[in-house]
N, C-alpha and C positions, 0 to 999 in steps of 0.2 A: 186675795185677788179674785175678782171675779172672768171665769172664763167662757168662750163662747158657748152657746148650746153642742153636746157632741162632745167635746173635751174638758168631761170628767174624771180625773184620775184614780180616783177613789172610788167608783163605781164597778162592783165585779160581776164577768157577765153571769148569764144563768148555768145553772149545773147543768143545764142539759138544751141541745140546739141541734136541727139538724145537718147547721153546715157552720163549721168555725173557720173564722179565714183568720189568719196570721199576717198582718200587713194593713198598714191603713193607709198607704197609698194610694196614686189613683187605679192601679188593676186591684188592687183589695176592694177598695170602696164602690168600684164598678162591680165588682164580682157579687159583691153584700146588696146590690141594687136592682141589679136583675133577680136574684136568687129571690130575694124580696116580691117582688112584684111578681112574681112566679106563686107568691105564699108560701115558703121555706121562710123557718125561722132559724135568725142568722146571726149571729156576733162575730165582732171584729175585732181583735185585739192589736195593738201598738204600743210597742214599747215607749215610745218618748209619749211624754204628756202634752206637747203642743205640737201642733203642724210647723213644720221648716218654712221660715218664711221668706226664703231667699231663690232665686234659679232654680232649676235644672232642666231637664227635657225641657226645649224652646220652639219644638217642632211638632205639629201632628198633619195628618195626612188626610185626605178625603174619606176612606174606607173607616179609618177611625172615628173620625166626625161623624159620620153615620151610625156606626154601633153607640156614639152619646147621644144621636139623635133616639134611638131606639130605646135609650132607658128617663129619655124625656126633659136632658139637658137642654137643649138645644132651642127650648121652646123660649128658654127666657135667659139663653147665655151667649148667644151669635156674637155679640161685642165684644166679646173673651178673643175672639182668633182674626186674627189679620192676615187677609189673602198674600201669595207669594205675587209680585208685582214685579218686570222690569221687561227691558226691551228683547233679549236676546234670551228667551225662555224661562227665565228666571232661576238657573242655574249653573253656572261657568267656573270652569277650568281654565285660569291665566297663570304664564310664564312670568317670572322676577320683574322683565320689564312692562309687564301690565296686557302684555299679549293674548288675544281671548286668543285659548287652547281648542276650547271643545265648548257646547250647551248642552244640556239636558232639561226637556220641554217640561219643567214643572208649572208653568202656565196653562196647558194645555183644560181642554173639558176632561173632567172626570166621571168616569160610569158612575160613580156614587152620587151622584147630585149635586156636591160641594166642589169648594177651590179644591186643585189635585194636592197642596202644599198650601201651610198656614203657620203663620209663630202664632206663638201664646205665652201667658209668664207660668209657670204650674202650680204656684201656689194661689193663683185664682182661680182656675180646676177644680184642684184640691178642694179648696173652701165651700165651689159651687156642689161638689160630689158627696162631700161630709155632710152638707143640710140637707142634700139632695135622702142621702142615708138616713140620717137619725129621721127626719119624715117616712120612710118608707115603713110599713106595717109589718111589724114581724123585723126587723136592724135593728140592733143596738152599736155603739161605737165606745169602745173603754180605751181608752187614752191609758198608759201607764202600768199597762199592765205588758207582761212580757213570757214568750213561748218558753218552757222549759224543757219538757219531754215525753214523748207518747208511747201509746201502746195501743197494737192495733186488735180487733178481737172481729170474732164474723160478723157482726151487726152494726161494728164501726171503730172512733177511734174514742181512747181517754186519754186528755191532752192532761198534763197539769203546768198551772201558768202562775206566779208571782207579780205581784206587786215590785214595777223597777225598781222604787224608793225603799221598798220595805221588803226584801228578800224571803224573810221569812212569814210573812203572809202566803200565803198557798193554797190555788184554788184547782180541784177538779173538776173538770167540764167534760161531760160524754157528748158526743155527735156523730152521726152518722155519716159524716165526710169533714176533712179537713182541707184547705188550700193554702198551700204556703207561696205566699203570695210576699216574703219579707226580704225581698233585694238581692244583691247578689252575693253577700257573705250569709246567705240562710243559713237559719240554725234551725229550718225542718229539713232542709236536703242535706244538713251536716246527720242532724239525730237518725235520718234514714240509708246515712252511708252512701246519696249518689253520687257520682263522681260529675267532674265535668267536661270536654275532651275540646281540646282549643284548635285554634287555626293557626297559632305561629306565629299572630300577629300582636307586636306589644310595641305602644309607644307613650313618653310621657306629653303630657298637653298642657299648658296654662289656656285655663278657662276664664275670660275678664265679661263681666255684665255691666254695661252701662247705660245711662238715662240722658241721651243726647241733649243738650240744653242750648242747640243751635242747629238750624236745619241741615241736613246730610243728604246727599244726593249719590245714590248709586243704582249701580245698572241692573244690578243683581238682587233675588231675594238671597240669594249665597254665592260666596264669592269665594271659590277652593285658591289661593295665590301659591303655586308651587314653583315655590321660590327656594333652590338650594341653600342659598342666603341662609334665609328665615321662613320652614313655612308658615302658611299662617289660613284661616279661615275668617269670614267674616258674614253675618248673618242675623237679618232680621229676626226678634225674639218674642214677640209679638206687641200691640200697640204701644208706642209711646220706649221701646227697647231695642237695645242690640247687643249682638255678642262676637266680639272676638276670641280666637284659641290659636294659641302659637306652642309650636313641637319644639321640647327641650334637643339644642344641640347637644355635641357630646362635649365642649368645650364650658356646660352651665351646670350647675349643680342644681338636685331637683331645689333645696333652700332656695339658692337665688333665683330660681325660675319663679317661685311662690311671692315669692315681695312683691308690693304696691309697687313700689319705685318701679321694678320690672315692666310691671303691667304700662304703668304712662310711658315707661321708654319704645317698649316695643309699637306701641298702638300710634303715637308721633309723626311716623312717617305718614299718616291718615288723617292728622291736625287735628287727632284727639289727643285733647291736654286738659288738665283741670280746670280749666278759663271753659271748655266747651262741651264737657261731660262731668255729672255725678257718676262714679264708683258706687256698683250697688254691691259686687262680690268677684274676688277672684280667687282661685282654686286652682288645683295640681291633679290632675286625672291620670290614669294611665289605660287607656284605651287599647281595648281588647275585645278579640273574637271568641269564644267559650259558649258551651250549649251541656246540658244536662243529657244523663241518657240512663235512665228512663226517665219520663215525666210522671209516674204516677209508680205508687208502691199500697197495693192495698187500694184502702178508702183514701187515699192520700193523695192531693197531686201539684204539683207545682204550677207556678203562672208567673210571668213576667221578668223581671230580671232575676229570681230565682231560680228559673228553667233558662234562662238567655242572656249575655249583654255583647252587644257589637259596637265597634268603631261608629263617634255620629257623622260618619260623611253622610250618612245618605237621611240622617233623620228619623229613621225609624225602630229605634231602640221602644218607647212609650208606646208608639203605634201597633208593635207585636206584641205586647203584655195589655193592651186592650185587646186585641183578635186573641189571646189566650181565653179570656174571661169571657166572652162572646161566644168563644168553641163551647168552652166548659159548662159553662151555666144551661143552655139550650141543653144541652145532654142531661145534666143533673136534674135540670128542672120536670124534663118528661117522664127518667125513671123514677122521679118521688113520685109524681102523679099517675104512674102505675101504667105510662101509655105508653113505656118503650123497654126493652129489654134493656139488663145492668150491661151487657155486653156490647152498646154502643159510646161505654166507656173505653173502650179498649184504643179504638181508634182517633179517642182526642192527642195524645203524646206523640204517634207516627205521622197524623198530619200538620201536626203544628212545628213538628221539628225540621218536620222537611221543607214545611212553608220557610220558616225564621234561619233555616243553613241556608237557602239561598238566599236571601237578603244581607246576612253575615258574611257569604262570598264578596258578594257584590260589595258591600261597604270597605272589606279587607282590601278588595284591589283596586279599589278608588286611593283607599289609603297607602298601598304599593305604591302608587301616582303621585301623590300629595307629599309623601315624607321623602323623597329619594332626596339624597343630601350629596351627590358624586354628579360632579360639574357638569363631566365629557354627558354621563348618562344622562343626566337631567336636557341636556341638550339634542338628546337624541333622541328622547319622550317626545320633545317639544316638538320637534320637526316631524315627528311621524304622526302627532295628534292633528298640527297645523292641513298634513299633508291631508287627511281625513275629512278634518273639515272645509278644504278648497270643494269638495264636492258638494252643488247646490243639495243633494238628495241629501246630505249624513251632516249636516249644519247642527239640526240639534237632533239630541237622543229621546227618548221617553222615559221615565223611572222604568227599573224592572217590575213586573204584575207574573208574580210566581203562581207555582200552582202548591196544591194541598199536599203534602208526602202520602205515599202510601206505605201500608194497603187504608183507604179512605171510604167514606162512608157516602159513595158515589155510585154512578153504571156507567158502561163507557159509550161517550155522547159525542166520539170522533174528536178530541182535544178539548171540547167547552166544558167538561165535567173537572169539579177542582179548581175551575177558574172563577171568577168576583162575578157577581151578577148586575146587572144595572140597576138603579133605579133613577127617574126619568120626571119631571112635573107632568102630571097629570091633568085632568078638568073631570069632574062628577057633575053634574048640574051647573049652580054658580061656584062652585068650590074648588079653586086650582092651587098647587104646591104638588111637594113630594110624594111621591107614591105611598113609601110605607105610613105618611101623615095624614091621607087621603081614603087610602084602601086599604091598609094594614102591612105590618109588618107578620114576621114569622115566616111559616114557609108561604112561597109566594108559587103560583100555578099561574104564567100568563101566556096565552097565546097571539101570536098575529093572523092565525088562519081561523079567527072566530071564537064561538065561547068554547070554553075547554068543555064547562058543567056538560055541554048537552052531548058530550061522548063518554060521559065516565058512569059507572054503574052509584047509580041512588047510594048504597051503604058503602060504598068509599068514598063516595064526599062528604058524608054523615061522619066519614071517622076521620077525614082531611081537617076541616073546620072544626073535631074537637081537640085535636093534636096544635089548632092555631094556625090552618092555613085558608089561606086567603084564595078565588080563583078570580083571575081577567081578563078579558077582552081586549086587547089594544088594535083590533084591526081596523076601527073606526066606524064599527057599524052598531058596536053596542056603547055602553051608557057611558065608557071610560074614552078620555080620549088623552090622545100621546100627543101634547099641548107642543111640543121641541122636534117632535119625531127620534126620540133617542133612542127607544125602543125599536123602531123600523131599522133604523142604520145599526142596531149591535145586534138584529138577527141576523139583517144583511153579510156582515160582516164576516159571519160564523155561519151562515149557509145551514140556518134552522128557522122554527116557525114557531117552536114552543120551548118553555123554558120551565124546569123546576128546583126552585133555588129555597136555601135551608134559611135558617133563623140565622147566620149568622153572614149570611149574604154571596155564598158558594152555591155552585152550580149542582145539584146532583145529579141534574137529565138532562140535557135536551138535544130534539128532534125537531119530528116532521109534526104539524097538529095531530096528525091521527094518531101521535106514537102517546099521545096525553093517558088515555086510560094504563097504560104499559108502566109509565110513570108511577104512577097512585100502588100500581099493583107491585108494582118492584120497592116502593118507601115504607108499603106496608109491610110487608115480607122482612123487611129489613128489620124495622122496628119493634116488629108485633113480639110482645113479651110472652115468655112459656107460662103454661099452669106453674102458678107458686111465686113467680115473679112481681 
């Protein structure tokens, strides 16, 4: 059989790399693609020998979108994601009898450029991330091969890895970092003893994929139905998809919850029946809050559902194991290149954990919301959500936009430090789109009180621009201009004038324009590696 480029199973990677990720998923294959373009050479290892080619993660978010725009998806993948579309914010909480409960404004403009909320199918992701990899200079991807066990020593880790099919095949591969990047049952956070410490929250879910084969009309890009009854989710999965998830009572066995039959019976009440959907996949989840602690051991560190997995009320399970891989890589990248000290490793595991527990709150007590199965209660949710939204102001919500955990690799900028940074369309000459497409990504220096450059000292933007950072002008007097005004309203907003925001799209600074050179001098300080480093 001949298989795609990428998914070679029999191909063992090199004995020696400086960053081995464990996982070929999409936060592995993202992780192998930045670390790549960065010039780290990188293998990937994956136990199954083909890409899954069915569901799962059916949501990704703006901020996400963004970090794929930064590793150069984006450029020729836009068709992949279907914006969140409907009338009432495209997010709703309805009662049994179809009562809109609550919204939540996933319609809304997003500081990152893109729709705030988007379906996609993942294994066109996937597919696009895998060619995206095996092209990248310095990637390779080995299908088939599978983590065994390491040992760490001061210069890095000795992984040894087999052949899934052929056990006894057995390869040594030394690296200077590893990422275990392999889901939520890791066998690098098992081999390294982390634990995981949970929220409390456990329920089972029938997950049903279908391919509508008659036109559907709803109001919602997600439709929470918290219905005592049965509840039940419903949700755009992206083009041409959708997906239902209905919560096992306790009167259903998880078996019977899993059957086909099941899936048409429950989905019925909705006039999905085999006459008017293909069955692409359905599946028995059990939906949980759980977070790693610590994220890194050694040269070791976790990413993705490895280090996290939460209830998908809110969609952002994929979406936080891209911002792993995003945090990670920008750190790893700079201390291979000898521009930042190893100890701005320390603080990838404290900010990402604290970023991904509150969004694992937040989805837990949506899901409090959604499963309550006790009539009177249900009924007394419903009245006091209703009673909430009678107010024209609290109609609809906005996603949560957490901030970084600390202690974070930030200075304190009055609440904007830790928080997402914007990026905005632009205009250079004749050339308009997104900033980081425009002017660069990396670390970005933009002011609205003029040019930054002409207050900073000559050899710190000498070392800004080799570290990869970009300076701009958005006040509309020099060459860049702020085409939406997005930038003027999220200074406005935050009662600042300048901004200095990291590679991965976090705030580290901002102020008043004058405070720009204070900036550079506090990033450096931060970063600048010791003699020997």
């Amino acid at each position: 059989m001949t298989m795609p480029p990428g998914q070679e199973p029999a191909m063992a990677p090199r004995r020696a790399v400086d960053c081995l990720v464990v996982g070929g998923g999409p936060v592995g294959l993202l992780t192998a693609v930045l670390l790549g373009q960065a010039g780290l050479q990188v293998a990937v290892v994956e136990r199954w020998p083909q890409r899954y080619p069915l569901p799962r993660a059916c949501t990704i978010d703006h901020e996400a979108i963004r970090i794929l725009q930064a590793a150069g998806v984006m450029a020729d993948h836009v068709a992949l994601f279907e914006p969140s579309q409907g009338t009432r914010g495209g997010y709703e909480f309805r009662n049994g009898d179809g009562e809109l409960l609550q919204a939540i404004d996933w319609n809304r403009t997003a500081e990152s450029g893109w729709a705030n909320t988007n379906g996609f199918h993942q294994p066109d992701l996937e597919t696009a991330l895998e060619k995206l990899a095996v092209a990248t200079p310095g990637v390779s991807v080995h299908r088939g091969w599978s983590f065994r066990a390491l040992m760490q020593h001061h210069d890095g880790v000795s992984v040894r890895l087999t052949r899934t099919d052929t056990p006894t095949e057995v390869v040594q591969v030394e690296a200077r970092w590893l990422v275990g990047a392999d889901g939520a049952n890791s066998a690098v956070r098992s081999q390294l003893g982390i634990g995981m410490q949970d929220s409390g929250f456990s329920a089972d879910w029938l997950v049903v994929d279908y391919r509508p084969l008659a036109e559907e009309n709803w109001t919602a890009f997600v439709t929470q139905y918290c219905d005592p009854a049965q509840p039940a989710t419903a949700v755009s999965s992206g083009p041409g998809r959708r997906r239902f998830e209905f919560m096992r009572r306790a009167d259903t066995t998880i078996d019977e919850l899993g059957q086909e039959s099941t899936a048409w019976r429950l989905m019925a009440p909705w006039d999905i029946t085999p006459e008017t959907a293909r069955l692409e996949r359905h599946a028995v989840y059990t939906f949980r809050g759980r977070w790693a602690q610590p994220w890194r051991s050694g040269n070791v560190f976790l990413a993705g559902d490895a280090a996290h997995v939460m209830p998908p009320f809110l969609g952002q399970g994929m979406c936080s194991g891209l911002r792993d891989a995003r945090a990670l890589t920008w750190r790893l990248s700079l201390v291979y290149r000898r521009l930042a000290t190893p100890a701005v490793l320390d603080t990838y595991g404290p900010e990402r954990a604290g970023h991904v527990r509150e969004l694992i709150d937040e989805a837990v007590a949506a899901g409090r919301v959604i499963c309550e199965l006790d009539v009177d209660r249900a009924a007394a949710r419903d009245a006091e959500m209703k009673k909430r939204s009678a107010d024209p102001d609290a109609v609809t919500r906005e996603p949560p936009h957490p901030r970084l955990g600390r202690p974070s690799l930030t200075i304190d900028s009055n609440g904007a430090e830790g928080r997402l940074a914007p990026q905005g369309r632009v205009r250079v000459g004749d050339r308009v789109g997104l900033f980081d497409d425009v002017v660069g990504g990396g670390w970005q220096l933009i002011s609205l009180g003029g040019d930054p450059a002409e207050l900073c000292d000559l050899d710190d933007l000498s070392w800004f621009r080799q570290v990869g950072g970009v300076v701009a002008d958005v006040s509309g007097h020099g060459r860049i201009e702020d085409v939406d005004g997005g930038y003027r309203r999220w200074f406005a907003e935050r009662g600042c004038e300048a901004v200095l925001a990291r590679p991965d799209f976090y705030v580290f600074a901002a102020g008043a324009h004058t405070d720009v050179p204070r900036f550079l001098t506090r990033l450096r300080q931060a970063l600048a590696p010791t003699a020997g480093e």
